[in-house]
C-alpha positions in Angstrom: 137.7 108.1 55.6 134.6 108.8 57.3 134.7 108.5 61.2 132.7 105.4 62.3 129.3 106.5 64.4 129.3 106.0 67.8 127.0 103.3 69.2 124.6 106.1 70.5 124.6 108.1 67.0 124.1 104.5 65.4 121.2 103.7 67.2 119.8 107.1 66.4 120.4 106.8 62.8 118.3 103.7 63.1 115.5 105.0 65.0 114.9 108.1 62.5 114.9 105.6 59.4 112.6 102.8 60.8 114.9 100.4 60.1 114.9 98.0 63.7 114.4 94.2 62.5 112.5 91.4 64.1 116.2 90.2 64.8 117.5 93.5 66.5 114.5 93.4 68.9 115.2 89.7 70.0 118.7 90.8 70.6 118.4 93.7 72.7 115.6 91.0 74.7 118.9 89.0 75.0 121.0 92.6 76.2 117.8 93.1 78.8 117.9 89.2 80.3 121.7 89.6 80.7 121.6 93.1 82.3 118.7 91.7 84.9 121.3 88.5 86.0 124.0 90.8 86.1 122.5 93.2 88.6 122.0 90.7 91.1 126.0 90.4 90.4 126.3 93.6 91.9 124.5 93.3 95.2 127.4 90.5 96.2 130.1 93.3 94.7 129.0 96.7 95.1 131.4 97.9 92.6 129.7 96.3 89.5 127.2 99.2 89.5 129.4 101.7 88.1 129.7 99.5 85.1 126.0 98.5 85.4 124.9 102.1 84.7 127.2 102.0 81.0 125.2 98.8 80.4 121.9 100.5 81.2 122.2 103.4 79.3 123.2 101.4 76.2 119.8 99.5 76.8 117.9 102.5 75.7 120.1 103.4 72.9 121.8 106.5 75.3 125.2 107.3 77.1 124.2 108.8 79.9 122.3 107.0 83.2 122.8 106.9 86.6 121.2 104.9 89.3 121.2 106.9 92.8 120.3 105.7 96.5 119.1 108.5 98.5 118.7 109.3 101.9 121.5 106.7 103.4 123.3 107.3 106.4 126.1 109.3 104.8 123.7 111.2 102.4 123.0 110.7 98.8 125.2 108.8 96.9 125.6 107.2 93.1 125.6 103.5 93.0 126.4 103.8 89.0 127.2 106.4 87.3 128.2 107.4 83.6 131.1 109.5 82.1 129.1 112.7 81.4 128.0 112.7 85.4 131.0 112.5 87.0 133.3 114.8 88.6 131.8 118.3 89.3 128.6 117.2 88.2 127.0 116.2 91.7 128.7 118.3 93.6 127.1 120.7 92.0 123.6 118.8 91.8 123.5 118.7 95.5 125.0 122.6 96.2 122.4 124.3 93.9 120.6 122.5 91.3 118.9 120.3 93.4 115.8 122.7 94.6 115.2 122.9 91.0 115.2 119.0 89.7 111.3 118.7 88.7 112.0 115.7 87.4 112.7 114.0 91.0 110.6 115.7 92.7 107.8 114.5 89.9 109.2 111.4 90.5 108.7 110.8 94.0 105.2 111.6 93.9 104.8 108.9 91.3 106.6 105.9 92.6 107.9 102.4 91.6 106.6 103.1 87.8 108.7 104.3 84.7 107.9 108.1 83.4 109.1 110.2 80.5 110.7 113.5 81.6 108.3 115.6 79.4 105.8 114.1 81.6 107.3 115.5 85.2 108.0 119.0 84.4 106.3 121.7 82.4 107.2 122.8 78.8 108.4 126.6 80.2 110.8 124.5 82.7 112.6 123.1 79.9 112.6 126.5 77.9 113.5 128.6 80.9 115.2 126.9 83.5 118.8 127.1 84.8 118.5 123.2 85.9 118.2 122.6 82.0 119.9 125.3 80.0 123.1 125.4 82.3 123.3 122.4 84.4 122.2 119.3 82.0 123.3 121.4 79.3 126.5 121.2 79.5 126.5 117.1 80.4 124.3 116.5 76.9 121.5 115.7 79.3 117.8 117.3 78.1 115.1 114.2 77.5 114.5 111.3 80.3 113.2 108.2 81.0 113.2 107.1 84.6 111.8 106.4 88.0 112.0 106.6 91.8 112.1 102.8 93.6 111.3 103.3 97.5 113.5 101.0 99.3 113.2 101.8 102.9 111.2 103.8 104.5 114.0 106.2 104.8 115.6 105.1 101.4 114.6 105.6 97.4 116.9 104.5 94.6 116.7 107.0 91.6 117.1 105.7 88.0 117.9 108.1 85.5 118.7 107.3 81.5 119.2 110.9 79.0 119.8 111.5 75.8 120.7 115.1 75.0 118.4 117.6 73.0 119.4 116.7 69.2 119.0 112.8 69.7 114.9 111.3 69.6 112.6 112.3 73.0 112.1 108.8 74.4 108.7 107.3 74.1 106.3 104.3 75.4 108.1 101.8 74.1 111.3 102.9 76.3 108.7 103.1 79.6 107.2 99.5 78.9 111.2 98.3 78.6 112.5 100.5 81.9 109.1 99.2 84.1 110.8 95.3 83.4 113.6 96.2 84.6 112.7 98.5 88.0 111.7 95.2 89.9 114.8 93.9 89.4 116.8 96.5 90.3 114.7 97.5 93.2 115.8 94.1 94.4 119.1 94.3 93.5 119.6 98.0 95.5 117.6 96.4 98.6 119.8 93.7 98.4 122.9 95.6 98.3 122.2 97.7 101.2 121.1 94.7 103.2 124.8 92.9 102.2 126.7 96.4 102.8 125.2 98.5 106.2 127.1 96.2 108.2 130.1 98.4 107.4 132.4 96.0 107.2 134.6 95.7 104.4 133.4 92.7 102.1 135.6 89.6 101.3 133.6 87.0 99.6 129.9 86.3 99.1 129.8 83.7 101.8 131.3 86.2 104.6 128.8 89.0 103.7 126.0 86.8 103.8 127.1 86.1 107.6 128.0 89.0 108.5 123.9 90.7 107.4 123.3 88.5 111.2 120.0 87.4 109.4 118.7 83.7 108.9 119.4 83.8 105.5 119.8 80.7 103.0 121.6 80.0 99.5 119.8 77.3 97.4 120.2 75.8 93.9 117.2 75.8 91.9 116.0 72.4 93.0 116.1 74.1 96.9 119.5 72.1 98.0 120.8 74.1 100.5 124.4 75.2 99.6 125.0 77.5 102.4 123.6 78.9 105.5 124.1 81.5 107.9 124.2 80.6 111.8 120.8 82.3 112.4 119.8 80.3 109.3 120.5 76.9 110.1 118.8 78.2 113.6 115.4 78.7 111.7 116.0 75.0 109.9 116.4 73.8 113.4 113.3 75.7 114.7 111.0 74.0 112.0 108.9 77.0 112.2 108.2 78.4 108.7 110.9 76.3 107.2 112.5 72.8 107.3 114.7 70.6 105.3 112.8 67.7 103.6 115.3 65.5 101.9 117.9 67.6 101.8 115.9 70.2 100.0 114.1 73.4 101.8 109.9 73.2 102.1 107.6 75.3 104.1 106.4 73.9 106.8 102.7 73.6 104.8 102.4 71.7 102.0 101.0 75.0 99.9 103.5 77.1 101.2 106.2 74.5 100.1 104.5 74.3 96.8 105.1 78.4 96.4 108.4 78.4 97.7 109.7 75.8 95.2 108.6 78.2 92.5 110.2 81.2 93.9 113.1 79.6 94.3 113.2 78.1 90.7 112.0 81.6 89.1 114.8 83.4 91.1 117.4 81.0 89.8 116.4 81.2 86.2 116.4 85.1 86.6 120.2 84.9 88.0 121.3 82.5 85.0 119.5 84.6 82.4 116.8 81.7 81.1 113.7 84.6 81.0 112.7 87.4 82.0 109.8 86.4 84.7 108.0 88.2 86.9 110.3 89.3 90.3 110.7 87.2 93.0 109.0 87.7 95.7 107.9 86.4 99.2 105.2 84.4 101.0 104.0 84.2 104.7 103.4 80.5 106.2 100.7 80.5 109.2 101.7 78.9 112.6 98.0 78.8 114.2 95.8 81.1 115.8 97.1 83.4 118.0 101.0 83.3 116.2 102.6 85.3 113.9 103.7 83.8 110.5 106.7 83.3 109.4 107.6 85.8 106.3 110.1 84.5 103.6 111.5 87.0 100.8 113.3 84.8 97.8 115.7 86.8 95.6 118.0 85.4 92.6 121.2 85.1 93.6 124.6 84.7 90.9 128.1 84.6 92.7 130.8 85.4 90.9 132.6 82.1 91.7 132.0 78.9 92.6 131.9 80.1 96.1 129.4 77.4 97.0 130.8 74.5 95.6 128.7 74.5 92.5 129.4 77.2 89.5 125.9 77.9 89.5 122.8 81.0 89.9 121.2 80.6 92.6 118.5 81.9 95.1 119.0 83.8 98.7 116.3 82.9 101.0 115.8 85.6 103.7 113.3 84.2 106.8 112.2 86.4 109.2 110.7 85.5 112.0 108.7 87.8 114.3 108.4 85.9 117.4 112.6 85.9 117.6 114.0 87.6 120.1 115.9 90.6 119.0 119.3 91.9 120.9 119.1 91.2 124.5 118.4 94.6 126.2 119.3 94.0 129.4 122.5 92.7 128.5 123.2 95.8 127.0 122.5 98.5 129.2 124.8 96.0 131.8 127.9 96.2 129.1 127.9 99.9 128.1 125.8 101.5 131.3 122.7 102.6 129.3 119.3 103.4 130.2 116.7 101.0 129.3 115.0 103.8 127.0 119.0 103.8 125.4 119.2 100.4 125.0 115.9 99.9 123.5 117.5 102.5 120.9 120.5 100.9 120.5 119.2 97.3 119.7 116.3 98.5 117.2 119.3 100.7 115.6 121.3 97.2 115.3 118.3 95.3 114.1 118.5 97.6 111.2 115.4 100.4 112.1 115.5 103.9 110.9 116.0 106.1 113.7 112.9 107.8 112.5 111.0 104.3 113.0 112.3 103.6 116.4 111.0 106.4 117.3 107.4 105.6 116.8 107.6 102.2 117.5 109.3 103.5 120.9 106.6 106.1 121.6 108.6 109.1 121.5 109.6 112.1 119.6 112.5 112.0 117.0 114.5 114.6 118.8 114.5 112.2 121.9 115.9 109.4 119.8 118.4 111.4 118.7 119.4 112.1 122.2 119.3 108.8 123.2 121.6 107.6 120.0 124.1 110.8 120.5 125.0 108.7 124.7 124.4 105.3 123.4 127.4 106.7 120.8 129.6 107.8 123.7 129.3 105.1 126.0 129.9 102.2 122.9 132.9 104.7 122.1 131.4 104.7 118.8 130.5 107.7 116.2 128.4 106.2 112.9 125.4 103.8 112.8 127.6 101.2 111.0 130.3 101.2 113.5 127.7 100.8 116.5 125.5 97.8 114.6 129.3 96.1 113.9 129.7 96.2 117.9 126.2 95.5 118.9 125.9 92.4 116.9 129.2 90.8 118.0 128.4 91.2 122.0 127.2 88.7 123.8 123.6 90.3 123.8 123.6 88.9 120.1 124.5 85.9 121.8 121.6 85.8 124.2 119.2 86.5 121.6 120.4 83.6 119.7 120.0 81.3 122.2 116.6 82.6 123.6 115.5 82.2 119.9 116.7 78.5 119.7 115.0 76.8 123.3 
């Protein structure tokens, strides 16, 4: 009996005869709305991405892919990764192989967009190189579709999808389908890093949302509030940028409001698979001359239980207002005996700033910020970012900020 092809040798089969229907297009649409909902799964339970990066190869007809964060506090690491990558492979990646990875290093330069591999690296790299002949080699990895996502200013999330040297190069058609999808899971990784540098281990949707410390919000598609944090309901109180109008969230402007229902519906339909529309995104709503707006960022949002009381996709509603107070400074060089210079460190590092971007924003060199962070460790009786942002936020100078924000 003849052995049954695998899905990627069926899908290959296919593509060298033609023979894709009108039918099998509309269904892999289907596969690509029901991979974008179930990314945003993954930002409430990190551990979905490992599964996430089977699902994506098998969008593009592979069985290889991997989606990567770089440059976090603990170094690079794989959100999602398939089979063939595992084990020895990074290990090795980031020992050797990594100097000669022109297809990141391509990448970077050309961000936030989808690119073919035979369009990062020359033809004599492929012919020649170790990277390819001895590294991807032996993981069946030689053609590539993928991109590089900034995040942060100190963060890029690396999406990678392969298909080894006897299977079809991939081509526009793979591009136009990866560039719908890099929105999305640029949100998704932002997301996930926003729910997880607390450093806390996560126990349900609701607690992680709290435990972020931002004024963040969980609406149904018709913008009924289902849950808020503390700094969120804060903001609703405030009236600035946001308020409750009949039980639902509005802007405090009339067009604002207007563009805030439609992000939150869009978001929704994303999380519950309805469409593929354009990614959510943000607005700004003025407070006057002379005061800075309020910015809101709307993301869809699809627990994995009813965790709200209603078994339904939502939307997170992040606000941010500037004119907040941030961690009270004082208080904290009075509870751990810092300097003012290490206490202005210390609460920009707990507001979530790269150390890198405290350091401009502080006026002083990197290698001083660093100094400051290595006593601010001691004295906290700390020795990572995450544990120091868990302390910070729980003191009482998280407690004065909250109430200077609120009078």
């Amino acid at each position: 009996m003849r052995k049954p092809l695998s899905f990627g040798q069926a899908a290959a089969k296919k593509r060298r005869s033609g023979t894709f229907a009108v039918a099998e297009t509309d269904t892999e649409d289907r596969h690509l709305i029901d991979f974008i909902g179930a990314l945003y799964d993954a930002t409430v339970d990190p551990q979905l991405w490992q599964s996430l990066a089977v699902k994506l190869a098998g969008l593009f007809r592979s069985e290889s892919g991997m989606v990567l964060m770089a440059g976090t506090p603990n170094g690079s690491r794989f959100l999602g990764v398939t089979e063939n990558l595992q084990g020895d492979f990074w290990r090795d990646y980031e020992n050797y192989y990594y100097a000669q990875d022109e297809w990141i290093a391509g990448g970077l330069k050309r961000p936030g967009r989808a690119l073919l591999g035979q369009d990062l690296a020359p033809e004599d790299w492929y012919r020649a190189s170790a990277f390819m002949n001895e590294f991807c080699a032996r993981a069946g990895i030689h053609y590539l579709v993928g991109a590089a996502l900034p995040l942060q200013a100190d963060r890029t999330a690396i999406v990678g999808i392969h298909r080894p040297r006897h299977e079809t190069p991939f081509g526009p058609e793979d591009v136009r389908r990866l560039d719908i999808l890099l929105p999305h899971l640029k949100r998704a990784a932002q997301l996930t890093i926003r729910l997880s540098d607390t450093g806390l281990d996560r126990q349900v949707a609701l607690d992680g949302l709290e435990r972020t410390h931002s004024a963040t919000l969980v609406v149904d598609c018709q913008s009924r509030i289902l849950f808020a944090t503390r700094l969120g309901e804060m903001a609703l109180r405030r009236g600035e940028g946001v308020r409750v109008v009949g039980g639902r969230l509005a802007a405090a402007d009339r067009n604002g409001s207007a563009r805030l229902a439609f992000l939150v519906r869009t978001a929704a339909e994303t999380a519950s698979g309805v469409a593929v529309p354009a990614p959510c995104g943000g607005l700004a709503v003025e407070r006057g001359e002379g005061r800075l707006p309020v910015t809101i960022l709307v993301a869809p949002f699809r627990p994995k239980q009813a965790a709200f009381g209603a078994p339904l996709p939502a939307a997170l509603v992040f606000i941010r207002d500037p004119e907040m107070a941030t961690l009270g400074v004082e208080v904290l060089r009075d509870l751990f005996g810092l300097t003012r210079a290490q206490a202005a460190v210390a609460a920009r590092m707990a507001e979530g700033e790269s150390l890198e971007h405290i350091a401009a924003r502080l006026a002083i060199s990197l290698h001083t910020a660093r100094d400051h962070l290595k006593v601010v460790f001691a004295k906290t009786g700390t020795s990572r970012q995450p544990q120091l942002v868990a302390l910070l936020t729980r003191t009482v100078a998280m407690l004065e900020s909250q109430l200077a924000a609120s009078e």
